[in-house]
C-alpha positions in Angstrom: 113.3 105.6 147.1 114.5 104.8 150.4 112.7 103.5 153.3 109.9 100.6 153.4 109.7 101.1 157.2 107.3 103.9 156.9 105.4 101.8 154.3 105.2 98.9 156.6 103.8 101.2 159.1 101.1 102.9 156.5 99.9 99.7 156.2 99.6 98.9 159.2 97.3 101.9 160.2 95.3 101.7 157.4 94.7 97.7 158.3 93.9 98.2 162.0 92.1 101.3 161.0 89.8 98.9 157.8 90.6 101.9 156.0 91.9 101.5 152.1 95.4 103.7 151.7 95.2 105.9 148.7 97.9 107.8 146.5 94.9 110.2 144.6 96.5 112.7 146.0 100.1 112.0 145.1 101.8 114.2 142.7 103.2 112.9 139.2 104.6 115.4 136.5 106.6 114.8 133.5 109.5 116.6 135.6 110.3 117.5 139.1 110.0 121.1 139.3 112.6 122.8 141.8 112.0 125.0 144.8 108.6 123.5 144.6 109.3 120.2 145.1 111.0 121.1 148.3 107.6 121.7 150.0 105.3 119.2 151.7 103.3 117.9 149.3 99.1 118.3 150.7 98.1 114.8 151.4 100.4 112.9 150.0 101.0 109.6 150.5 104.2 109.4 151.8 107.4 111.7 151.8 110.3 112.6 153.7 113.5 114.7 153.8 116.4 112.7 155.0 119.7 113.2 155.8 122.9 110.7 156.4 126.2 111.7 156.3 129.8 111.7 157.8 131.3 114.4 160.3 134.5 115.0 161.9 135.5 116.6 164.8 137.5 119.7 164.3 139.7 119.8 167.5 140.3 115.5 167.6 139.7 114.3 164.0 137.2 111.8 165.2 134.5 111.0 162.6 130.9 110.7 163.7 128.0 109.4 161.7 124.1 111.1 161.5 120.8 110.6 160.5 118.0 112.6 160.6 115.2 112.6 158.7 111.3 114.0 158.8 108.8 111.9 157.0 105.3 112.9 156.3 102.3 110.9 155.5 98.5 110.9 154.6 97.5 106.7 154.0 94.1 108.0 153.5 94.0 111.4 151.9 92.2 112.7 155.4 94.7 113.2 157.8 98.4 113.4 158.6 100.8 112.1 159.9 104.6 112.5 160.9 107.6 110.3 162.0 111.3 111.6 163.0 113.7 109.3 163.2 117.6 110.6 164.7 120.6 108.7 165.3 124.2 109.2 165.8 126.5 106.6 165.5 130.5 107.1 167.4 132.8 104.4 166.1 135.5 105.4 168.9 133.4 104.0 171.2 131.3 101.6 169.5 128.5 102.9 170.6 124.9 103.8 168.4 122.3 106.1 170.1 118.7 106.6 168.4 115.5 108.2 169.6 112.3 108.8 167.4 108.8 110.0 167.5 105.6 109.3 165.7 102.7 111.5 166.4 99.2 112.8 164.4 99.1 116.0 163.3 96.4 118.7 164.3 96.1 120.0 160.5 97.2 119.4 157.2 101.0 120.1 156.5 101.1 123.4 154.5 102.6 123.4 150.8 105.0 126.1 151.8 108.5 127.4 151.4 111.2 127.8 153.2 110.8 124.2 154.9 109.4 124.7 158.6 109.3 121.3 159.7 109.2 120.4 164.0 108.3 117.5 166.0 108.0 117.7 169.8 109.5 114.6 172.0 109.1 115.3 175.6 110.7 118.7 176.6 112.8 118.4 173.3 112.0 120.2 170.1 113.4 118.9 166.5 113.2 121.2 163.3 114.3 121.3 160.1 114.3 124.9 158.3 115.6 125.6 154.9 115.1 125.0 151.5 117.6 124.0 148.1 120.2 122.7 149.7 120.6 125.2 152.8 119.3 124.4 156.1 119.4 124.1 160.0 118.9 120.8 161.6 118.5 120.9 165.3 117.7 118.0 167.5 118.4 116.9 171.5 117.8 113.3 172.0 114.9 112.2 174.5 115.7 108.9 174.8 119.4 109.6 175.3 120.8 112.3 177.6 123.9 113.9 176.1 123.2 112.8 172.4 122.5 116.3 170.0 122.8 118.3 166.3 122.6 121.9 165.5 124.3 122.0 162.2 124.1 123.9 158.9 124.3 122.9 155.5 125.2 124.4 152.1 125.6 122.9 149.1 128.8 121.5 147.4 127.5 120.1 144.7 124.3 120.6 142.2 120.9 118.9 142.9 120.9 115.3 141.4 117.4 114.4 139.6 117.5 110.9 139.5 115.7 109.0 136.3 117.1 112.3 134.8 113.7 113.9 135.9 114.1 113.8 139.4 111.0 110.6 139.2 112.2 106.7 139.8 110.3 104.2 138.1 110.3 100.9 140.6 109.2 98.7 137.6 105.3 98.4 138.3 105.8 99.2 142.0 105.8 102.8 141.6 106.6 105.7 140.4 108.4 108.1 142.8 109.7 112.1 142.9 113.3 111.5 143.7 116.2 113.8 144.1 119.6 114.5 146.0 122.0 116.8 147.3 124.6 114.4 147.0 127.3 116.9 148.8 126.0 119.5 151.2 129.0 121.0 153.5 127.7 121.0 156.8 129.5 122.5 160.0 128.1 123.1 163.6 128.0 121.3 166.8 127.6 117.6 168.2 127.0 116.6 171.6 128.4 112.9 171.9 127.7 111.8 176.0 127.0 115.3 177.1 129.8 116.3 174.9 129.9 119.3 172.5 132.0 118.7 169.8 132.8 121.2 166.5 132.4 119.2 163.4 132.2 120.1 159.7 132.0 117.5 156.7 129.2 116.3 154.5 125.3 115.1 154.3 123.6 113.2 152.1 120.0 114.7 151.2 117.1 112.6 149.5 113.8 114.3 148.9 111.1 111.4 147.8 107.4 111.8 147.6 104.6 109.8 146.3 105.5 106.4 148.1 102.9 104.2 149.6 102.5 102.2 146.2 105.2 100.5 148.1 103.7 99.1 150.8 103.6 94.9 150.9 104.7 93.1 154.5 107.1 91.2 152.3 108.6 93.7 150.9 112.5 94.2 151.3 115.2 97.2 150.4 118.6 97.9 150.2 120.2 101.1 149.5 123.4 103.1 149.4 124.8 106.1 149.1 128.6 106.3 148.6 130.9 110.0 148.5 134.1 109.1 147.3 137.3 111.2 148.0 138.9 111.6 145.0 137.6 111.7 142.4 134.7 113.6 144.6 131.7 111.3 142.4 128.6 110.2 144.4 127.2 107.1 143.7 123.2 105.7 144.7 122.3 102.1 144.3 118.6 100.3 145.4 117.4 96.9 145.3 113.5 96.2 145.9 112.7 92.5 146.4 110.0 90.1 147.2 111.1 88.0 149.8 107.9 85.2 149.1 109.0 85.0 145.4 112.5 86.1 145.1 112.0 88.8 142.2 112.8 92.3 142.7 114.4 94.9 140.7 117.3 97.7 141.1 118.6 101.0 139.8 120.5 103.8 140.7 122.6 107.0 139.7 126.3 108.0 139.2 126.9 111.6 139.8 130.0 112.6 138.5 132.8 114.9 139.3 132.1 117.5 136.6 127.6 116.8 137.7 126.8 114.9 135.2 123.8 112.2 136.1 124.1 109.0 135.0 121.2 106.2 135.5 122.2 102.9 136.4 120.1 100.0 135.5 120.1 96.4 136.9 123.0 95.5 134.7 124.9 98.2 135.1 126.3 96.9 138.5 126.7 94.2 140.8 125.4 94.5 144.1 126.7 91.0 146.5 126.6 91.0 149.8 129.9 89.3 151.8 128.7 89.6 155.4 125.7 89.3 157.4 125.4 90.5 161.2 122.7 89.1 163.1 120.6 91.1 165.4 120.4 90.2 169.2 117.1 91.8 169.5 115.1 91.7 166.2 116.9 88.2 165.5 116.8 89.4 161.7 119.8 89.0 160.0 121.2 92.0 158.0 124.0 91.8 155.2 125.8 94.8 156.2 129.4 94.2 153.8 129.0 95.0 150.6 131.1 94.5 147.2 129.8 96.7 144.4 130.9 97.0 140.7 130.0 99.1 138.2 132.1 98.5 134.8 130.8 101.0 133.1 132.0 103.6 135.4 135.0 102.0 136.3 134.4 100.6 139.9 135.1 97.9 142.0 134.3 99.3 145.7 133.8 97.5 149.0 131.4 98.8 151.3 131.6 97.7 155.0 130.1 99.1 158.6 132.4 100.9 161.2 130.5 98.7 163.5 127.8 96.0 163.0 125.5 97.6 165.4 123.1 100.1 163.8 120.1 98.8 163.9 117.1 100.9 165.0 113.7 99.1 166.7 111.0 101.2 167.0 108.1 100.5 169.1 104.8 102.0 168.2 101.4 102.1 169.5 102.6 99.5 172.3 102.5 96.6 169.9 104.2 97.2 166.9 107.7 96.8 166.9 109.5 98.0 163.9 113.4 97.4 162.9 115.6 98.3 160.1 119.6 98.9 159.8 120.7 102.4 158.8 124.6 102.3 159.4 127.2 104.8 158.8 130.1 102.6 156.7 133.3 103.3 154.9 134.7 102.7 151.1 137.5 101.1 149.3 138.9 99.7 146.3 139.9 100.7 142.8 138.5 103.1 140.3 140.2 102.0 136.9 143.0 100.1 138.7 143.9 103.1 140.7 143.0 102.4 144.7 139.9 105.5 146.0 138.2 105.6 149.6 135.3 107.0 150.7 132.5 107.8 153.1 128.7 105.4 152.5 125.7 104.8 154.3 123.4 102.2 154.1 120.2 101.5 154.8 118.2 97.5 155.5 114.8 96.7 155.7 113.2 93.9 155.9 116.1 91.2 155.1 114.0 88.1 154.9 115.9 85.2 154.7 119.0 85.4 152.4 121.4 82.4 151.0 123.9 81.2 153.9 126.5 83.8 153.9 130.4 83.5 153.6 130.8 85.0 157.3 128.3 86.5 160.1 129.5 88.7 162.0 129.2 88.7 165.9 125.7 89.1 167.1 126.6 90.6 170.4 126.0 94.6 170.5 128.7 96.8 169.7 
């Protein structure tokens, strides 16, 4: 599971709309079942394909971060709708560039293979072809002159099913279709300020369906994905919380070197945050260092931002105003005594209001 922003704004259609959001149409099988899964799914809920992910520059060795990702929804099994959301962050210059789009579409979204997904911005065109682990993301910014992707991906590693069937259960909350590419080798092109830039390195994918059972206003989610270098083992952690009450739950998988899957419950790690940076604009307060431990496994990692500054606010139908924090970050610390690094991103929504923290970070923009 990954993002409550698109649930917050499912439920805030179907509100404005006095319509009742429905998941009738959702799919739920004893077992993801692979190309399939790959396709849209007809009416469902609320889906996406999502990609996050390190790159370097070829020529310079500068590292660059992405996300990109195409959601699809249907709130009320009758029509649907798509959001794509595309940022790049450039830690040399401390600078974060977004641009998104949310629009209605003309017809259902086909169940069909190979992926075929566009959205249309302005004079710019963003697609994602593909399918299994091998596609073609191109996007130009609108918002942003100077800011685009054309890259290809392959994959380096297996498909991860998480909850070993490639479906999460979020305790009563919901049950999800959930699965990864936790390693697809990507190369192609960047344009960073009107600059094109050769880059190769490697994406994070999520595929998630069936996902509006999530939607509540006080709702909150963290979640991470870390690629470590050596040994090359992916790790995924979530935490789902009620800010009103304080409960929540949290899971996640360990995908080791040699592809085995392993499920992480709540106490199979330690999630605590050690800093917060506080947004100028949204004024919401984001813990954005991390220190995660996972006995079992071996791991004691810290997991901070390359710079606080990647939060995205996204304004929609002129008076709703959306925000979460999707930043590219970087890994270190020990696994079984011995030091490891690594590449993570994380993703924020909906803070609330957390304990006083041991530090908060600059609010100024980076």
């Amino acid at each position: 599971m990954k993002n409550l922003l698109l649930s917050t704004l499912l439920l805030v259609l179907t509100t404005a709309c006095a319509l009742k959001p429905t998941n009738k149409h959702d799919v739920f099988q004893a077992q993801a079942v692979l190309p399939q899964e790959e396709a849209p799914h007809l009416r469902n809920s609320l889906e996406w394909w999502y990609f996050t992910g390190h790159l370097k520059d070829k020529a310079t060795g500068e590292v660059f971060g992405v996300e990109y990702v195409f959601f699809h929804f249907n709130p009320t099994g009758k029509k649907d709708w798509q959001m794509v959301n595309f940022a790049l962050t450039d830690p040399q210059q401390k600078q974060f560039r977004y641009d998104y789009n949310l629009t209605s579409l003309p017809q259902l979204l086909p169940a069909t293979l190979p992926l075929n997904l566009s959205e249309q911005k302005k004079a710019e065109r963003w697609t994602l072809t593909g399918q299994e682990g091998s596609y073609h993301l191109q996007a130009r910014m609108a918002a942003h002159a100077g800011q685009a992707i054309n890259l290809i991906t392959t994959p380096a590693k297996p498909v991860l099913l998480h909850g070993g069937t490639g479906y999460e259960q979020y305790g009563p909350t919901a049950r999800a279709g959930y699965y990864s590419y936790t390693r697809l080798a990507t190369a192609g092109t960047i344009e960073i300020e009107g600059k094109q830039r050769q880059v190769e390195g490697e994406l994070w994918y999520d595929r998630q369906w069936n996902c509006n059972s999530v939607m509540a206003k006080d709702s909150g989610w963290d979640w991470l994905s870390i690629q470590l270098d050596e040994p090359r083992e992916e790790i995924m952690t979530y935490q789902l919380r009620n800010n009103l009450t304080g409960e929540g739950l949290s899971g996640g998988s360990h995908h080791s070197a040699n592809n085995q899957n392993t499920h992480l419950a709540a106490t199979d790690f330690q999630l605590e945050p050690l800093e917060y940076w506080l947004s100028p604009r949204s004024k919401q307060r984001y813990p954005i260092k991390w220190r995660l431990r996972i006995p079992s496994q071996g791991y004691d990692l810290l997991i901070e931002p390359v710079i606080p500054n990647q939060e995205l606010s996204l304004r929609l139908f002129k008076a709703i105003n959306l925000h979460y924090w999707e930043g590219m970050c970087k890994v270190t610390g020990t696994h079984n005594g011995k030091p490891v690094t690594g590449n993570s991103y994380v993703e924020i929504t909906n803070p609330g209001n957390p304990a006083p923290p041991r530090k908060v970070a600059a609010g100024a923009a980076q």
